[in-house]
N, C-alpha and C positions, 0 to 999 in steps of 0.2 A: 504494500500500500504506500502512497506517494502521498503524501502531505499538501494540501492548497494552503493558500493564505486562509485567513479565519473568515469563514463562514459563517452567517450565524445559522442560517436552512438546515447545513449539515450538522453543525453542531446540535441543534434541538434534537434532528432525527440519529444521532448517536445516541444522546443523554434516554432518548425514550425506549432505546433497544436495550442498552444497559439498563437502564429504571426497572424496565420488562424483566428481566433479569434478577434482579432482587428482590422485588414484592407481587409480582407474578410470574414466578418463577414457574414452571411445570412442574419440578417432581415428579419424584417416580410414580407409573399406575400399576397398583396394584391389581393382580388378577389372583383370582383363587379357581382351582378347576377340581369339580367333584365327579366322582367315576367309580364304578365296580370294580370289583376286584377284580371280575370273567371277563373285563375291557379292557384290561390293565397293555392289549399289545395296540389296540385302537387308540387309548390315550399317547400310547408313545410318537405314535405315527401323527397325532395332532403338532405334540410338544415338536416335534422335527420341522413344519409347518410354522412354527412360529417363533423360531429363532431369530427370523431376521426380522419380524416385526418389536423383538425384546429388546434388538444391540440399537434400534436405529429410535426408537420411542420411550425409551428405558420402563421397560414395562418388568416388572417384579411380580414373576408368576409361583403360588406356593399350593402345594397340595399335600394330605397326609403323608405321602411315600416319604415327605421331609423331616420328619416327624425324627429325634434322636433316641436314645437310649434313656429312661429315667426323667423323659420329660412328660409333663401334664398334657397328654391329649385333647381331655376337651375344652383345658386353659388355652392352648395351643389355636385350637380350630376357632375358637370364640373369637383370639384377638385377630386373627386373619382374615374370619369374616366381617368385624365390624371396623377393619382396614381397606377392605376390599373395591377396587371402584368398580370394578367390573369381575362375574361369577358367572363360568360356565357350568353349566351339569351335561353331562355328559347321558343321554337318556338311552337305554336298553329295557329289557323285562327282567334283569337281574339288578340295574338300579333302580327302577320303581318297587322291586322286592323287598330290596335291602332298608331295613329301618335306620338304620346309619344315617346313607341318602336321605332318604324319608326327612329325618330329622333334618338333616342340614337345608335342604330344600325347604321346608318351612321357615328356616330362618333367612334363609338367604330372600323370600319373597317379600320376607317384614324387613329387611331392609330397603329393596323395591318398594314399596309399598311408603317407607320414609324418605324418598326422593333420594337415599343416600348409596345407590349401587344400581348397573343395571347387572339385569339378569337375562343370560341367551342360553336355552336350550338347544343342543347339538342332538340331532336326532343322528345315533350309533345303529340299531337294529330294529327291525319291525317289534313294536312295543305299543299298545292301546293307554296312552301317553293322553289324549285329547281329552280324554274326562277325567285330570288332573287338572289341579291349578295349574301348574304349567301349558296345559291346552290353550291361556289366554295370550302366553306369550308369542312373537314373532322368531322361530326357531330356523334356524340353521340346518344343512344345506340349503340354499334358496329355491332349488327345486322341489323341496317336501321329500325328495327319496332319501333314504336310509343310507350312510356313507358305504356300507356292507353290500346293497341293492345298486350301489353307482359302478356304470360303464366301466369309468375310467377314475378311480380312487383319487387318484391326485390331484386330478379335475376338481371334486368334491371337496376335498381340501381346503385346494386353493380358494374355493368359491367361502369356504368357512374361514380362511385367514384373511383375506382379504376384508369381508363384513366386518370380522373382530377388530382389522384395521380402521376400519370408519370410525367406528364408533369410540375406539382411542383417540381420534384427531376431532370428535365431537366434543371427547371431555377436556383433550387440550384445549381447542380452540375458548369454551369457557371457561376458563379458567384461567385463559389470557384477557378476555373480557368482560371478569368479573369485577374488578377494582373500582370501586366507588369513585376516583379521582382520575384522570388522562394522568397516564407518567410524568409530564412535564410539569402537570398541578402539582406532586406529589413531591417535588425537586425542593430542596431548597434555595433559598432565594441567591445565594451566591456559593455555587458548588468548589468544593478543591479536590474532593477526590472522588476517582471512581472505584467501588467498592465490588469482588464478588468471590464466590466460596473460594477462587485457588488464591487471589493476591489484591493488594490495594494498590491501587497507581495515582498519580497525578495528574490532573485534566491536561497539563502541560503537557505531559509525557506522550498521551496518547494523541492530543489534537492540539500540536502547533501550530506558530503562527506564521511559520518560514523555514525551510530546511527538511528534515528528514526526523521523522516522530521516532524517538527510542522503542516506542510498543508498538509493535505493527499490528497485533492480533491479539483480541480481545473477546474469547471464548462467549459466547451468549448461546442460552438453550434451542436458541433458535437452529441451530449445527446438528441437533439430533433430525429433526425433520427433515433438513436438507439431506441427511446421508439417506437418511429411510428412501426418501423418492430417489435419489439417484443410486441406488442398490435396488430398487424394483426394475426388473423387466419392462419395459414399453412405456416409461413414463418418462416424462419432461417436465424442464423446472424453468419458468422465466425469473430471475432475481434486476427489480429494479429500485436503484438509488441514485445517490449522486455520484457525481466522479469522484472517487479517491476514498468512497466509505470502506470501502475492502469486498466489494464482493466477487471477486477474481481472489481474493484472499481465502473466503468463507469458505468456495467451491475447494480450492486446492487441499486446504486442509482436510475437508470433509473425505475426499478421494484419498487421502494418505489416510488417514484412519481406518479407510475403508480397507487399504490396502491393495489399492485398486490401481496405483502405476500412474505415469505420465498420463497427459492430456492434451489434445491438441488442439490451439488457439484456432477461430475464424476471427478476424477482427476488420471493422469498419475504418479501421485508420489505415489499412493496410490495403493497395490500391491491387495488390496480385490477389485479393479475397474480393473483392468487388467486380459486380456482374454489370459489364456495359454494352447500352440497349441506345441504337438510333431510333430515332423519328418518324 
């Protein structure tokens, strides 16, 4: 990132991504996934499925199998359910059986029920599921077939990670716009530092007023969404700001994390990348 004279445009629209950053911060979302035990090889094949929705959204997924040695299980299960921002069940005729489930499933919809979790049933095997409370929910696969019943498993899947996906970038997104005040309200009147969990810096440091700024790169949570889309398959990311906010920054770094290698420039200043058209 290159440094302009002082801005004040750019400056606001920093101070509001950092702001973003500290008191609407994302955090991690919590998932909890409830499953049979006779599922136990259908759950693994999900968890496989949504690994790259965990590294790229920092989603914090916990299930019994986590469960240690000598610890309280149903202290355990409580505090994860009423952490949880999103809870799968995982639905068969051996988890409607299971009073376990049973149990957890009642809680997990009195959560639902208090605005404080959604809840997505995953329909696993032909199971008479619909004359359950769960019958009111909007379940997974989106086709209504059984992932067991689907063509092409992976297909099914994906159509289940990718849902699970939304619906993470629904509770991000409020949560980025839940703040009583615009970030820039929220400022104080004459700022000196910028503050976030790795380091404190100096508004100096990061946004001079001539030369070359000591801090080029200033991690904002916004870095997880960006890697999530550019790790998915067939997506595209437009990123606009001003000249010299870093977003040729954001991308580079997102791709090394990603571990994804060089990339190669098209640029409009560059007169061998420009397509010219007579009259």
């Amino acid at each position: 990132m290159v440094a302009k004279p002082y801005d004040k445009k750019s400056l606001q629209v920093g101070l509001m991504m950092q702001q973003q950053q500290q008191t609407g911060d994302w955090g991690p979302i919590n998932m909890v996934i409830s499953y049979a035990y006779e599922d136990q090889h259908l759950f693994k094949e999900l968890r496989t499925h949504l690994v790259s929705l965990e590294r790229a959204l920092d989603v914090r997924v916990w299930d019994v199998s986590q469960l240690t040695a000598g610890e309280d299980r149903q202290q355990s299960i409580t505090k994860h359910l009423n952490t949880a921002d999103i809870i799968l069940l995982l639905v068969s005729p051996d988890f409607l059986a299971s009073d376990f489930t049973f149990d957890l499933t009642k809680r997990a919809i009195e959560r639902y029920e208090n605005s404080a979790a959604r809840v997505i049933p995953i329909f696993l095997r032909p199971a008479a599921w619909l004359s359950t409370p769960l019958g009111n929910f909007q379940s997974l696969p989106s086709s209504g077939r059984p992932i067991i019943s689907s063509r092409d498993r992976d297909e099914a899947w994906f159509d289940v990670a990718e849902n699970i996906r939304r619906v993470c970038e629904e509770i991000l997104s409020s949560r980025l716009s839940s703040p009583s005040k615009s970030p820039v309200e929220n400022l104080p009147a004459s700022p000196t530092t910028v503050e976030s969990q790795r380091a404190v810096y100096k508004f100096t440091e990061v946004f001079v007023k001539s030369g070359f700024p000591y801090i080029t790169f200033v991690k904002h949570n916004s870095l997880k969404k960006l890697k999530y889309i550019i790790d998915t398959p067939g997506r595209g990311v437009i990123i606009e700001g001003p000249s010299g906010i870093g977003k040729t920054t954001a991308v580079e770094e997102a791709m090394k994390e990603l571990g994804l290698g060089r990339m190669k420039y098209l640029s409009a200043r560059k007169s061998a990348f420009l397509i010219h058209t007579r009259d």
